[in-house]
Structure formats: C-alpha cells, structure tokens
N, C-alpha and C positions, 0 to 999 in steps of 0.2 A: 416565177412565183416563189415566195418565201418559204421555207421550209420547217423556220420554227415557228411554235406554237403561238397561238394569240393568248393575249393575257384573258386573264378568266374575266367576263362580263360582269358577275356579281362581286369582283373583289376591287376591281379598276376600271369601271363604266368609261373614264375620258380616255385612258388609254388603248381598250379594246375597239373603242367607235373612231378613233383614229388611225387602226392599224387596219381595221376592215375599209376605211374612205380611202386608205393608200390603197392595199392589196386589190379593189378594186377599180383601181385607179380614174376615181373622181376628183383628186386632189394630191398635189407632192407638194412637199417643202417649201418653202421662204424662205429667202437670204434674211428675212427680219425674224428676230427671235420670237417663238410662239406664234407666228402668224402661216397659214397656206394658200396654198392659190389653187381658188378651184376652178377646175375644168370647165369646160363650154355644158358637157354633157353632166356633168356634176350638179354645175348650176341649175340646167335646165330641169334636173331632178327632183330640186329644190323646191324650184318653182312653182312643180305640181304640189308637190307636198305641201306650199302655202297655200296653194288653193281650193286643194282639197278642204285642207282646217278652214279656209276660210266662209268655204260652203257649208259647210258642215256645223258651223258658231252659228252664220244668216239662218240657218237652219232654226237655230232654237231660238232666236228672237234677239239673240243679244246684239250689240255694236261693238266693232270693234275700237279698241282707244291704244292711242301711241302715248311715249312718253309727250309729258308735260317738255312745252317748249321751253329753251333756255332763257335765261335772263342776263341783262348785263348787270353790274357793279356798279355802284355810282350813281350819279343822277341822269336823269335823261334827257336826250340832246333834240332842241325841236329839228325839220328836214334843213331849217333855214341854214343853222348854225355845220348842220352835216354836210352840205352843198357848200357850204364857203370852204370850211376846211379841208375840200376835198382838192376843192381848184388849188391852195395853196399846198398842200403836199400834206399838213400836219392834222393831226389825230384830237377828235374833239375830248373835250373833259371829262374824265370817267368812263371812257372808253378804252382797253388798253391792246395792244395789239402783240402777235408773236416777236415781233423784233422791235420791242421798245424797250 
C-alpha cells in the first residue's frame, strides 16, 4: 500500500478518483498513454453501479438515450454498389477507410 498522501478530492477530483481506483486495485496502468485496464472485479463494480442508475432513471419515467449514431461523409452508397465493391477489394465513393 502507498504511503503518500492522496491528492485532496476538492482541488484534483481526476487525480484523487484515480489514485483511489489504483490503491484499490480495480485498475493499473496502460502501456497507452492516459488509457487503464480495468480489472474483472473493477468492471463488475461498474456494472452495478450502471444498473443501479439505470433503475433508479426507469424509476422516474425517463428513457434512456445514447449518443446520436454516426454518420458518414459523402454521399451514400446503395447495398448494390457496397456488395460489388466488396467482392472486388475497393472502397465505394464517399466512404473512406483507416488505410486509404
């Protein structure tokens, strides 16, 4: 267990709820910068915690909403045009992909 102090909650709220998710080890580090991997038991903690809120929202009536689905760029391609280009390897118009 760590022996210095945790930063104060009211001056560095991301900092203090990060060092409390280590210290109790529901989460360590990532080799990717700013990113953690959380535990089995972390997660599962999580989990309650969505469902609780999520009971608790059905509760008062409301529904819950996710973000708005993304959109592509460009114009859009009918299934016909996406089926041919598929067989043939290349990328239909307006569509654009991570390695193009």
């Amino acid at each position: 267990m760590s022996t210095t102090a945790l930063p104060s909650q009211s001056e560095d709220s991301p900092a203090w709820y990060g060092e409390v998710v280590r210290r109790a080890g529901l989460a360590e580090n990532s080799s990717v910068r700013g990113a953690m991997v959380i535990k089995p038991y972390g997660y599962a903690i999580w989990e309650a915690i969505q469902r609780e809120l999520d009971d608790r929202i059905k509760a008062t009536g409301q529904r819950r909403r996710g973000p708005k689905a993304p959109t592509t760029r460009g114009r859009a391609t009918s299934s016909s045009t996406t089926a041919s280009s598929s067989a043939t390897g290349s990328t239909p118009p307006g569509i654009r992909t991570a390695f193009a």
